[in-house]
VMD Tcl script that draws the C-alpha trace (Angstrom):
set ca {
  {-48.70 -23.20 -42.79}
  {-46.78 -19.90 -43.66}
  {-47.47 -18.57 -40.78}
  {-45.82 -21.68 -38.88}
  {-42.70 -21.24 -40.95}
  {-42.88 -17.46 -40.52}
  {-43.37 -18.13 -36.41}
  {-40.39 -20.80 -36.57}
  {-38.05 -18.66 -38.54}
  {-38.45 -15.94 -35.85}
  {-38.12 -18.24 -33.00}
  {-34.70 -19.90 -34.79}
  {-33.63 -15.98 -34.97}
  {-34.57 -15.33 -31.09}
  {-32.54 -18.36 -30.70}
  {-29.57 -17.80 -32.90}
  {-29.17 -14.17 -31.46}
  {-29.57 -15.37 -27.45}
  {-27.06 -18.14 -27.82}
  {-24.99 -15.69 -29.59}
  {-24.98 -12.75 -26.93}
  {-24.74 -15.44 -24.44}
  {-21.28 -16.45 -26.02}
  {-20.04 -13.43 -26.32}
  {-20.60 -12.45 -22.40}
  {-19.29 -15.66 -21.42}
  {-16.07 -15.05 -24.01}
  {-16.04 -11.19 -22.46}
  {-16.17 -12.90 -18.79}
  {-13.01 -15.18 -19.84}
  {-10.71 -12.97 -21.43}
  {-11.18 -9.96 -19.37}
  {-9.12 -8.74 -16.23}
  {-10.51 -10.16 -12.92}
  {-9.51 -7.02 -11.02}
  {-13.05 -5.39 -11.09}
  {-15.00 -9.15 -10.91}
  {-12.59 -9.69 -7.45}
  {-13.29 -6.44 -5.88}
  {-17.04 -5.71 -7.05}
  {-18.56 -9.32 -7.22}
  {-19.33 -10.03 -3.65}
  {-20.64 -6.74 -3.08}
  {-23.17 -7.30 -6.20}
  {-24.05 -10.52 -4.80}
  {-25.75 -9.38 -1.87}
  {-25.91 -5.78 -1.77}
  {-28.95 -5.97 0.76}
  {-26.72 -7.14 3.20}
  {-25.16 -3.59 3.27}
  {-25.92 -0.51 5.66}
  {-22.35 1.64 5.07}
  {-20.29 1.93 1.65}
  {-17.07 3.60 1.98}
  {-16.50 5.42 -1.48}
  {-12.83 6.79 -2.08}
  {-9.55 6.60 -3.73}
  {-6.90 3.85 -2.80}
  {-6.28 5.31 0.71}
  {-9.69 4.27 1.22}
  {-9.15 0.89 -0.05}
  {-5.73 0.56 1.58}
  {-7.52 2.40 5.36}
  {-10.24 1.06 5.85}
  {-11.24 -2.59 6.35}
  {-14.97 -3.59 6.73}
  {-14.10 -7.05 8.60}
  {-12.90 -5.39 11.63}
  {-15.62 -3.20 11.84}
  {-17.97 -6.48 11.30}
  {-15.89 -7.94 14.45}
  {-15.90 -5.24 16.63}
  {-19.18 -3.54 16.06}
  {-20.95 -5.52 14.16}
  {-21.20 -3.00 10.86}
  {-22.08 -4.46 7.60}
  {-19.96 -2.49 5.24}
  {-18.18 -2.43 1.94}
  {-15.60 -0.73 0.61}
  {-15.91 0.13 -3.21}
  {-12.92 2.34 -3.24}
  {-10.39 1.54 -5.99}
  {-7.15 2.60 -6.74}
  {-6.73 6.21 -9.03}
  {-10.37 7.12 -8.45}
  {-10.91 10.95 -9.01}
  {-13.77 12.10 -7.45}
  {-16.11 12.06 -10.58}
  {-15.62 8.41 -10.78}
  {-16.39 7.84 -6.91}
  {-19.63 9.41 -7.78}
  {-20.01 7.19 -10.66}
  {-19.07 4.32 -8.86}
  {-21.72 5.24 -5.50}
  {-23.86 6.03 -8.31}
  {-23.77 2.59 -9.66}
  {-23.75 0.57 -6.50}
  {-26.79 2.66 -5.48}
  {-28.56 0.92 -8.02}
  {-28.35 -2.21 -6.35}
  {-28.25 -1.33 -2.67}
  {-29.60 0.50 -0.14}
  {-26.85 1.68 2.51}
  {-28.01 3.83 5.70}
  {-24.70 5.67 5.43}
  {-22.38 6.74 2.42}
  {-18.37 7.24 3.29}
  {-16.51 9.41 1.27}
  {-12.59 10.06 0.90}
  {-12.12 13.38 -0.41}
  {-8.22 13.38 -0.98}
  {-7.19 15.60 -3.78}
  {-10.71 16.74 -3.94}
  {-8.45 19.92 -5.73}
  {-7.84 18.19 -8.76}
  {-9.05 19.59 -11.87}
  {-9.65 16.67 -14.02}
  {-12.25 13.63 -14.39}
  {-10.31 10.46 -15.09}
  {-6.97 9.45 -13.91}
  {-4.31 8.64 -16.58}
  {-4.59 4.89 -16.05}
  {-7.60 3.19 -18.17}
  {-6.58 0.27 -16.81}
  {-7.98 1.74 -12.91}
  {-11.36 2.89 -14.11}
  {-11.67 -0.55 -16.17}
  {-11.22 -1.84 -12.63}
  {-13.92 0.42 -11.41}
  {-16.69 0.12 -13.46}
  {-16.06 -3.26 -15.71}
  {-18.10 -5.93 -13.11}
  {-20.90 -3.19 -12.85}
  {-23.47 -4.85 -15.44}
  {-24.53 -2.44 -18.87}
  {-27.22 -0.36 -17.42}
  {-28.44 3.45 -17.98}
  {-26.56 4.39 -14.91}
  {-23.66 2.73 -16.37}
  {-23.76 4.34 -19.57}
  {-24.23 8.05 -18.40}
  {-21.20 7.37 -15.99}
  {-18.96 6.30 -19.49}
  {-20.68 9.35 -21.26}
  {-19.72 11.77 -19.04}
  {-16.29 10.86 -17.33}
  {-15.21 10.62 -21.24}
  {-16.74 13.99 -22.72}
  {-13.80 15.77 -22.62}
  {-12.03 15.34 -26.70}
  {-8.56 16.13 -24.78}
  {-8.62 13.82 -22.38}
  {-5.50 11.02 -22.29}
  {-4.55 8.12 -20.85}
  {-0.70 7.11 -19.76}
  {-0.31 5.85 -23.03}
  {-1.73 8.96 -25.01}
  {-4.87 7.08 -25.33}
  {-8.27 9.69 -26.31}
  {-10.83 8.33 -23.18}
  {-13.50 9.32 -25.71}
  {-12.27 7.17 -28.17}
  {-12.16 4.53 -25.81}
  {-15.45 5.03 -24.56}
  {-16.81 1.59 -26.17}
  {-14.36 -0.81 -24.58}
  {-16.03 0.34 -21.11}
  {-19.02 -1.10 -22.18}
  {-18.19 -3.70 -23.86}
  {-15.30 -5.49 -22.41}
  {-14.63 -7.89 -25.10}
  {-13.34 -4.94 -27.33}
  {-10.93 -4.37 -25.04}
  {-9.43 -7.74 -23.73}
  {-10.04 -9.73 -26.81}
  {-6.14 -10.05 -27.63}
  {-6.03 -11.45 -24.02}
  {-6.28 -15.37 -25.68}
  {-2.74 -15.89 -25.32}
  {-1.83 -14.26 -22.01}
  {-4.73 -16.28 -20.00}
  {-3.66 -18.64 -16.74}
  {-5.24 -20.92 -14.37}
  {-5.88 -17.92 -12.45}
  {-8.31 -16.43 -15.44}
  {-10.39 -19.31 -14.23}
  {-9.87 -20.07 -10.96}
  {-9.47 -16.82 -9.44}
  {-10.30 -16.00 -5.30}
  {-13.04 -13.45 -4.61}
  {-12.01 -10.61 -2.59}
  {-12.47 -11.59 0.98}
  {-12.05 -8.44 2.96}
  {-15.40 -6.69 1.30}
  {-13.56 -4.74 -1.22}
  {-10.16 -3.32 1.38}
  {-6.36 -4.52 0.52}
  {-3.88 -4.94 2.70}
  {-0.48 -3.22 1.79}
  {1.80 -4.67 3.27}
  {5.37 -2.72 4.17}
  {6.60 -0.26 6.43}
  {8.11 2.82 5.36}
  {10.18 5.87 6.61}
  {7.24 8.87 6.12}
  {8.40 12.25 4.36}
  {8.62 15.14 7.04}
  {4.83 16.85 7.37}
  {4.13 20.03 9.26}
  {0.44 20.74 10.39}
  {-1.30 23.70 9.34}
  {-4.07 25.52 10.74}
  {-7.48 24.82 9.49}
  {-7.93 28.57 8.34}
  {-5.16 27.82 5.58}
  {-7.73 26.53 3.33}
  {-7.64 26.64 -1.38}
  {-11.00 28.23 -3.07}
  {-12.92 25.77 -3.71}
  {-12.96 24.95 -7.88}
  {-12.33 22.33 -9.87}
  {-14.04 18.70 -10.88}
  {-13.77 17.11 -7.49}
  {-15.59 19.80 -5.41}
  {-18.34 19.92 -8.04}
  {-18.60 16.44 -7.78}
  {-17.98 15.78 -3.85}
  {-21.02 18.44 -3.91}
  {-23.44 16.42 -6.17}
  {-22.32 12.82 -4.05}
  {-23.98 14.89 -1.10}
  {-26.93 15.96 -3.05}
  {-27.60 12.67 -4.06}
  {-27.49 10.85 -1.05}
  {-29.92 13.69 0.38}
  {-32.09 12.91 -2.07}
  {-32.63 9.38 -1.07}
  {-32.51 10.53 2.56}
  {-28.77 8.28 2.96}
  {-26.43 9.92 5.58}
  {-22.72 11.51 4.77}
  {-19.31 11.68 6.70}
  {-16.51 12.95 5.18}
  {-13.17 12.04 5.79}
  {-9.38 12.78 4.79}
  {-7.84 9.43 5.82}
  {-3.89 10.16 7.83}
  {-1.26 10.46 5.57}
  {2.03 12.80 5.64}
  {0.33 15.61 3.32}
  {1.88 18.36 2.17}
  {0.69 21.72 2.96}
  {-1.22 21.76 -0.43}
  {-2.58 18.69 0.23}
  {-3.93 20.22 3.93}
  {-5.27 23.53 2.12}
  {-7.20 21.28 -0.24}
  {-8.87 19.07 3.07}
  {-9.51 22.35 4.68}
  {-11.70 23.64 2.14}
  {-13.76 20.47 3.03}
  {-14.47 21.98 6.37}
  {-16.62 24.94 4.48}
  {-18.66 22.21 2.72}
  {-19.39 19.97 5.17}
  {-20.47 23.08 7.64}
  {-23.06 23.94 4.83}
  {-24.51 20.71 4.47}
  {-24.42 20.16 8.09}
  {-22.45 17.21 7.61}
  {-19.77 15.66 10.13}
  {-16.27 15.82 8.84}
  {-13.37 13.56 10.11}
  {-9.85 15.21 8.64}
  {-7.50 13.14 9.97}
  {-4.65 14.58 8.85}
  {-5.02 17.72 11.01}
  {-6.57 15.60 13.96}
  {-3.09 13.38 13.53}
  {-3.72 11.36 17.07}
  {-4.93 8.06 15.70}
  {-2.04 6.76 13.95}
  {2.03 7.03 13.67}
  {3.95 7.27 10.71}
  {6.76 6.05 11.75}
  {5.40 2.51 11.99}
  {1.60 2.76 10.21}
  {2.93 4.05 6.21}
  {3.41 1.74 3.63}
  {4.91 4.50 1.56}
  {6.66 7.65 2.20}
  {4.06 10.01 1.45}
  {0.38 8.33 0.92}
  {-0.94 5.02 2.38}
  {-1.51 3.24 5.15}
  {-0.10 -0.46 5.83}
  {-2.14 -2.24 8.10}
  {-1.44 -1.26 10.83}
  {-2.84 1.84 10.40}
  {-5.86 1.38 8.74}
  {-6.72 -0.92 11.68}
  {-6.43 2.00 13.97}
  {-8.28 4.07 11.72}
  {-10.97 1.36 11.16}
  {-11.11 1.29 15.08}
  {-11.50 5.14 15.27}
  {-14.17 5.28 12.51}
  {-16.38 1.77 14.04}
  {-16.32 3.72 17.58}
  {-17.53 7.10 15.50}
  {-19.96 5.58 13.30}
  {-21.67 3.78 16.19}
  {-21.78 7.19 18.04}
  {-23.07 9.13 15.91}
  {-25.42 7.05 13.26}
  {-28.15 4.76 13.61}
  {-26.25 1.79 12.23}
  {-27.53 -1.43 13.23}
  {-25.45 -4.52 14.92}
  {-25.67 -6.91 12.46}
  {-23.98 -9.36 14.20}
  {-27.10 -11.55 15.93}
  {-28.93 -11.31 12.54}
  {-30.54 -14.09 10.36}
  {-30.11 -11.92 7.80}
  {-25.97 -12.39 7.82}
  {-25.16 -15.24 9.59}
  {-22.95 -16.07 6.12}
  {-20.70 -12.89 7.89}
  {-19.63 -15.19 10.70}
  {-18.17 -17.34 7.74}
  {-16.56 -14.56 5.89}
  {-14.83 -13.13 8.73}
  {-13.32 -16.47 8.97}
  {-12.42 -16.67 5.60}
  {-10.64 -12.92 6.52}
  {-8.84 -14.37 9.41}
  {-7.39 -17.54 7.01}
  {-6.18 -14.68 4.48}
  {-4.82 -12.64 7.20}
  {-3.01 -15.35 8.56}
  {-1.97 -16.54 5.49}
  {0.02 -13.05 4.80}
  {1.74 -13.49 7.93}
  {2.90 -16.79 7.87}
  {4.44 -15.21 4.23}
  {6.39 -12.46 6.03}
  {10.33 -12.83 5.53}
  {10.61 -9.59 6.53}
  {10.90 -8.78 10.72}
  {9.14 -5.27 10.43}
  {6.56 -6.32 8.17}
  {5.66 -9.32 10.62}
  {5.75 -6.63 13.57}
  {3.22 -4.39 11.87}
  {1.07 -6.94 11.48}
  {0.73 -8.05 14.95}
  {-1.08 -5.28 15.89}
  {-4.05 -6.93 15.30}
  {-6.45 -8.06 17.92}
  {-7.28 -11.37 16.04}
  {-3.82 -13.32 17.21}
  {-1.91 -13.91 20.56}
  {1.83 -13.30 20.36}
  {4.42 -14.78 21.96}
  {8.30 -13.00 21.38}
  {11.49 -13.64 22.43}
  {14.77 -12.20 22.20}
  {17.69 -13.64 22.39}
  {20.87 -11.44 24.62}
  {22.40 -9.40 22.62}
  {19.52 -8.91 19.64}
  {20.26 -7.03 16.60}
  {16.37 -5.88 17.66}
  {18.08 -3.61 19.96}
  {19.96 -1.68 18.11}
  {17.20 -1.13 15.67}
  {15.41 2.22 16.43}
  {12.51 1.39 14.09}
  {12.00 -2.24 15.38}
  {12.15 -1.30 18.66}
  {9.01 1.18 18.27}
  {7.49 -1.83 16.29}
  {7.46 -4.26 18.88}
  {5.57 -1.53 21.63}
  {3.40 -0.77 18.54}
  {1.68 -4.41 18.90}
  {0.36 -4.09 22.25}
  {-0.49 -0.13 21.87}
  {-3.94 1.08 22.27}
  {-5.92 2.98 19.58}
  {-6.55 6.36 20.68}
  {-10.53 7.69 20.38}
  {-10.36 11.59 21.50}
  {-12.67 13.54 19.04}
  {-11.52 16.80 17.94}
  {-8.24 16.36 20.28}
  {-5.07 17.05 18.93}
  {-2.10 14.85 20.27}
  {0.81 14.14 17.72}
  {2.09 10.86 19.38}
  {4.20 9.62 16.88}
  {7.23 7.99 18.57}
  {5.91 9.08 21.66}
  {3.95 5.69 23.31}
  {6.27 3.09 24.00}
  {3.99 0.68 26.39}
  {6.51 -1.89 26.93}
  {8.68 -0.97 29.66}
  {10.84 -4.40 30.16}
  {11.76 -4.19 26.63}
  {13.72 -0.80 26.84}
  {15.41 -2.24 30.42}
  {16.54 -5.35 28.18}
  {17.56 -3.35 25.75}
  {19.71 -1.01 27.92}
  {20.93 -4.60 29.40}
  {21.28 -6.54 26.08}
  {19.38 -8.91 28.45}
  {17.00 -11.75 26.79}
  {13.66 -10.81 26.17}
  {9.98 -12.50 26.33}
  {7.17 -11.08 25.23}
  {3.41 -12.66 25.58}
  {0.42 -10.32 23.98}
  {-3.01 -12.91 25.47}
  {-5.41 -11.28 23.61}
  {-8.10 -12.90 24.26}
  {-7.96 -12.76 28.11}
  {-6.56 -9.18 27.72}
  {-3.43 -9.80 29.14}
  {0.39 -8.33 28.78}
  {3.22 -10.12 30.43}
  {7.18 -9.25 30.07}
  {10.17 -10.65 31.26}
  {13.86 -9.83 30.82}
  {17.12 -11.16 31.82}
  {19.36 -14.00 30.69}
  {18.19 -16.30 33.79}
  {14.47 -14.83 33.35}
  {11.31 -17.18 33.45}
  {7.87 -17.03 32.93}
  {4.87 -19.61 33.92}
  {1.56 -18.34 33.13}
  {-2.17 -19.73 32.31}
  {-3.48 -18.47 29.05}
  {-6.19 -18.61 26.78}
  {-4.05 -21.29 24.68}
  {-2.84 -23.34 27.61}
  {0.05 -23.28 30.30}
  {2.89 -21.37 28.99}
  {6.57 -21.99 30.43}
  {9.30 -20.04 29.04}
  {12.85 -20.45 30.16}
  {16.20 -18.21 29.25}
  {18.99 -20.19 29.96}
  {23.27 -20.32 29.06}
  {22.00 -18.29 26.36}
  {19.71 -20.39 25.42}
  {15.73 -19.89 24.84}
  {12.81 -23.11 25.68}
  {8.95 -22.16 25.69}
  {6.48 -25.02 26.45}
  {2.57 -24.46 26.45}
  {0.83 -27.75 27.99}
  {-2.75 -27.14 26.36}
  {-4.77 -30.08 27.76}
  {-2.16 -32.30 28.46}
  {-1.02 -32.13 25.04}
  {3.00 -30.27 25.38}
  {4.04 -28.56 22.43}
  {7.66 -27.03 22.88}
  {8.42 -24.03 20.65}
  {11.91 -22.76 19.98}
  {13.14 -25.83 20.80}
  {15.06 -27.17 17.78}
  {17.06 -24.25 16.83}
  {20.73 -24.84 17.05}
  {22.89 -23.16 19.78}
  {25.21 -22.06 17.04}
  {22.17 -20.51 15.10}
  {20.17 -18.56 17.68}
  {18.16 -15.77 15.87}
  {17.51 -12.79 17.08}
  {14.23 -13.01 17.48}
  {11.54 -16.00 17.61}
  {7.89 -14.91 17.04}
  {4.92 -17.36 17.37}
  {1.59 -16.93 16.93}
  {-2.19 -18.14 17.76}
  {-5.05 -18.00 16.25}
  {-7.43 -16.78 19.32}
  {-10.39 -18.69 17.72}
  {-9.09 -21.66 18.09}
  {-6.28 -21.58 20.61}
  {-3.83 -23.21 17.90}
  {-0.61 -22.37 17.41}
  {-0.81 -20.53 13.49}
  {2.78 -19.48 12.82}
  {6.02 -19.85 14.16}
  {8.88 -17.67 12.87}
  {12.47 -17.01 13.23}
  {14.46 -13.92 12.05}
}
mol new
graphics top color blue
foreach p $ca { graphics top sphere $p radius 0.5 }
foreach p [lrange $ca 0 end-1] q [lrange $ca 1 end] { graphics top cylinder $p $q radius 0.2 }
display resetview
């Protein structure tokens, strides 16, 4: 009998203590930040699925999207790059995924691989790093050594080694979050481009020159020793490395630190991709969302392009796309598409909505009314022959093209004219059609139907007669309220109409 009541003590314990823990992970789920749960949570939920993980900074998470390479070449890939990552908590990071998957091919962005310190000073970025991962060894010996360093601050002045216990156990840190919590705290979207983010802008890039590759800093410092031991443990589990320095306008210091990269990777035997110094794959002028650092878009789809033609050259990384194993990709990539769409049906801005037409996913129809403002608009002008350029795949060349390709040549004759314009972009039946004049027209079968477009007295029509169903498109825009341009876009999938736009 004492026994039983012994026995049934213990069990109302095991009990007491389970329910307990179990409240106080679902609490720490609800009150936390959702950053790290977004970016992190599909990648935990199937890490099998993956054969490449790009490991980096945020010019890894802003360059590089996974769902074009998916599309185009079939790569199953995520991108656990998150914004202020040092080097030491890359490793950390790869570290910690590699506990849960088995890639055939580890990524890694070694900007500022110069730096001299572990943690960046915002807590809030490595919370967003490291919070989703679950509490394991791995986890803890990442938290004990990013945060050995007594001197080490945050922003705020905050000691990382006193902090050390709110990275493993959340609650400490968001419990005061009871009264800032929204809907979104609970209904939240998982990120749908495996792990990237789209930055969305266009900016005017800081001057650059390019140095020679000789021009190279000793190597010392936190992020060579760590790039080194990323290497060493991806050897170990027999996982290949390529190294790359994503485009950006860098600063000569910025080029002497990538160039030191060259000595590693020739002593590891490793393939290196700098492609700052290579600077043929994108153009600042239309591919920056900032002056001096990322890419919008734009760019990262041309690097994406550069890297999914490289990859497949040079590693044995399967074509995922005919596989049992992710047919749920097919349905992702969709998802992708929605969000993309959804961004540029968003756009009030005419560059940003340029930018992000170079994108193989839509058709495009444009037109321009006489007279444009477009015209006269240097930077808009190089946008519109940016949507129909071609991504350039030369390895090792070196061809600065920026403001150089300009693909479109009715568009400068209108221009010189002040002529109407009419662009159509048929992606899917790889076709590019102009027109220009103020009495131009344009009848032509495409992927989405019968297209008739019409400049008349000024005046724009365009009809597209898809199956006997006539849709007409600029139609209902006032004469005394012509825009200057009138964008409209399919989604190629279907052959609907997604977005129509006036600016």
């Amino acid at each position: 009998m004492m026994k039983r009541k012994k026995l049934l003590r213990v069990l109302k314990t095991v009990i007491f203590f389970t329910l307990l823990l179990s409240s106080i992970a679902l609490i720490s789920r609800i009150v936390e930040r959702k950053a790290s749960i977004i970016k992190f949570k599909p990648f935990l939920d199937a890490p099998e699925d993956i054969d490449v993980l790009f490991i980096g900074d945020s010019h890894v998470v802003n360059g590089v999207f996974p769902m074009e390479l998916w599309h185009d070449y079939g790569i199953a890939s995520y991108n656990l790059s998150s914004y202020g990552n040092t080097l030491p908590v890359s490793y950390w990071v790869m570290m910690n995924a590699l506990d849960y998957a088995d890639p055939k091919l580890v990524v890694i962005g070694v900007k500022d691989v110069e730096k001299g310190y572990k943690l960046s000073g915002s807590s809030s970025d490595v919370h967003t790093a490291f919070d989703c991962f679950p509490l394991t060894q791995t986890k803890l010996r990442a938290i004990e050594d990013l945060m050995d360093d007594p001197y080490a601050e945050d922003d705020a002045g905050n000691r990382y080694m006193d902090m050390r216990w709110e990275y493993c156990f959340t609650l400490g840190k968001y419990h005061a979050r009871w009264s800032e919590l929204t809907p979104s705290d609970f209904h939240y979207e998982l990120n749908c481009q495996k792990g990237a983010e789209m930055a969305v802008r266009v900016a005017e890039p800081r001057d650059y020159d390019i140095i020679d590759e000789n021009q190279a800093l000793e190597e010392s410092g936190w992020g060579f020793i760590y790039l080194r031991r990323m290497i060493e443990e991806c050897r170990s589990r027999h996982i290949d490395v390529l190294l790359v320095h994503l485009p950006y306008p860098a600063a000569e210091e910025e080029q002497m630190a990538a160039n030191a990269v060259y000595y590693i990777a020739e002593e590891y035997d490793l393939n290196y991709i700098d492609f700052v110094n290579l600077d043929q794959v994108v153009d600042y002028d239309v591919d920056c969302y900032d002056p001096f650092s990322h890419l919008n878009p734009s760019g990262a789809r041309k690097v994406t392009d550069y890297l999914g033609r490289y990859i497949a050259g040079h590693y044995d990384i399967a074509d995922r796309r005919g596989d049992a194993s992710h047919q749920g990709w097919a349905a992702d990539y969709d998802a992708y598409t929605q969000y993309k769409l959804g961004y540029i049906r968003a756009q009030n801005r005419l560059d940003n909505l340029l930018m992000l037409l170079h994108d193989d996913s839509f058709s495009v129809c444009i037109s321009l009314r006489e007279g444009s403002a477009v015209y006269r608009d240097a930077k808009l002008m190089t946008l519109m022959h940016n949507i129909v350029r071609e991504h350039i795949f030369e390895e090792d060349a070196f061809s600065k093209w920026s403001n150089s390709l300009f693909p479109l040549e009715e568009l400068d004759e209108a221009a010189a004219q002040d002529e109407a314009y009419f662009l159509l972009v048929d992606r899917k039946n790889g076709a590019v059609q102009e027109c220009a004049g103020n009495s131009a027209a344009m009848d032509d079968e495409t992927s989405f139907g019968t297209l008739s477009y019409r400049a008349q007295d000024g005046g724009i029509s365009l009809m597209i007669d898809r199956d006997g169903t006539v849709t007409h498109c600029f139609a209902d825009v006032p004469e005394d309220a012509r825009p200057d341009a009138q964008i409209l876009v399919v989604d190629d999938r279907t052959g609907d109409i997604a977005a129509e736009l006036y600016f």
